[in-house]
N, C-alpha and C positions, 0 to 999 in steps of 0.2 A: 031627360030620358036617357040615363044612360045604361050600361051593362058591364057591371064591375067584375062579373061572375065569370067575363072573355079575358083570358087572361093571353100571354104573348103571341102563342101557339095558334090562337084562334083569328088573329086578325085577317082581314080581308082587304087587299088594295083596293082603293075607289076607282070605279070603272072599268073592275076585273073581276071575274067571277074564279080566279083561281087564290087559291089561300099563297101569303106571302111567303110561305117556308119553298115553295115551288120555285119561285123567282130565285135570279140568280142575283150576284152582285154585278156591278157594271160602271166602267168608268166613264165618268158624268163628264160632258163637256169635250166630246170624241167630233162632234156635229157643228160645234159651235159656230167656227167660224162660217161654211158653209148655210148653215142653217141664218146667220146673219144678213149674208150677200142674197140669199132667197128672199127674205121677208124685205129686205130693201127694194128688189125687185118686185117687190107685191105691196110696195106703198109705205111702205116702214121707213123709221129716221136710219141714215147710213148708220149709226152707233145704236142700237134697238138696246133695252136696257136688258143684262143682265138676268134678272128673272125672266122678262118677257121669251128669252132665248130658253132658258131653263124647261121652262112650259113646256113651249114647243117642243124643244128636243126630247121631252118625255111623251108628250103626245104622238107624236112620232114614233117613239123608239114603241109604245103601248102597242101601236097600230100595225108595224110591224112584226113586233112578236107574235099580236095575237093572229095579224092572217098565217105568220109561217106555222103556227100552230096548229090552224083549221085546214092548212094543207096536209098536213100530218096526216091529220084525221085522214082527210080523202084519201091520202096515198096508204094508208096502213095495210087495206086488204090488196095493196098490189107487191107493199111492202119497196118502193121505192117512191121518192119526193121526185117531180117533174115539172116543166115550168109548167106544162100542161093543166096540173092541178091549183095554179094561183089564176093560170084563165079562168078556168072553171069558177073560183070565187068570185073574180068579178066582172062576171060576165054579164049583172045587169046594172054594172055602172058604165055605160056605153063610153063617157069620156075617158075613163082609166083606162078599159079592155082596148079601145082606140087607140092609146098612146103608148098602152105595153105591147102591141103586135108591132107597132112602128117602132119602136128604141128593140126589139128582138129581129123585126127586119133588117134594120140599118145593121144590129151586129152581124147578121150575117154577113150584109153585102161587105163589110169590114175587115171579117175571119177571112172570106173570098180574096178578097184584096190586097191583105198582108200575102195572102198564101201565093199568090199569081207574083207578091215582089222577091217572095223564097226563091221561088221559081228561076227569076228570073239572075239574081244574086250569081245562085249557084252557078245558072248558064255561062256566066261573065266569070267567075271565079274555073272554070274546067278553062277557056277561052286564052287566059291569058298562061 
């Protein structure tokens, strides 16, 4: 069953409902080693083959574009993107919304942190 009739224009990525002329190009293999040390830590050989990394880092890279995309969507009628509207997507995956309030807290208490050693820099720099 095929369709000889779709010719370049018309293809469709697997597990994308956007036509591939949309897609941009993208340098493969940005994640990799990253994405290796991950999957070691989730039970994988320290040297994960090759492909298997490939996969992943498209699955990945899929699943990302496509939430920054449906944030889009959300923010359009405000006309600004917010983290606020990637809460809103997943809001009912309780373990992700869970760990993205936590890694957005932590930065703050971080931003705080750095800013309290400005602070303190500078006092020490007028001082001497």
């Amino acid at each position: 069953m095929s369709n000889s009739s779709a010719g370049p224009s018309s293809k469709v990525r697997v597990g994308s409902s956007q036509p591939s002329e949309t897609t941009f190009k993208r340098k493969r293999g940005v994640f990799q080693k990253d994405l290796q040390h991950m999957m070691y830590g989730f039970g994988d050989d320290p040297n994960p083959l090759p492909e298997s990394v490939a996969l992943v880092e498209d699955i990945v890279v899929e699943y990302v574009t496509d939430l920054v995309n449906k944030a889009q969507d959300v923010a359009s009628k405000r006309g600004k993107l917010l983290t606020e509207d990637f809460l809103f997507l997943i809001r009912k995956d309780l373990p992700k919304l869970n760990r993205c309030t936590e890694l957005l807290s932590m930065n703050e208490e971080l931003k705080q942190a750095r800013k309290a050693f400005e602070v303190d820099e500078e006092k020490l720099a007028t001082i001497e």
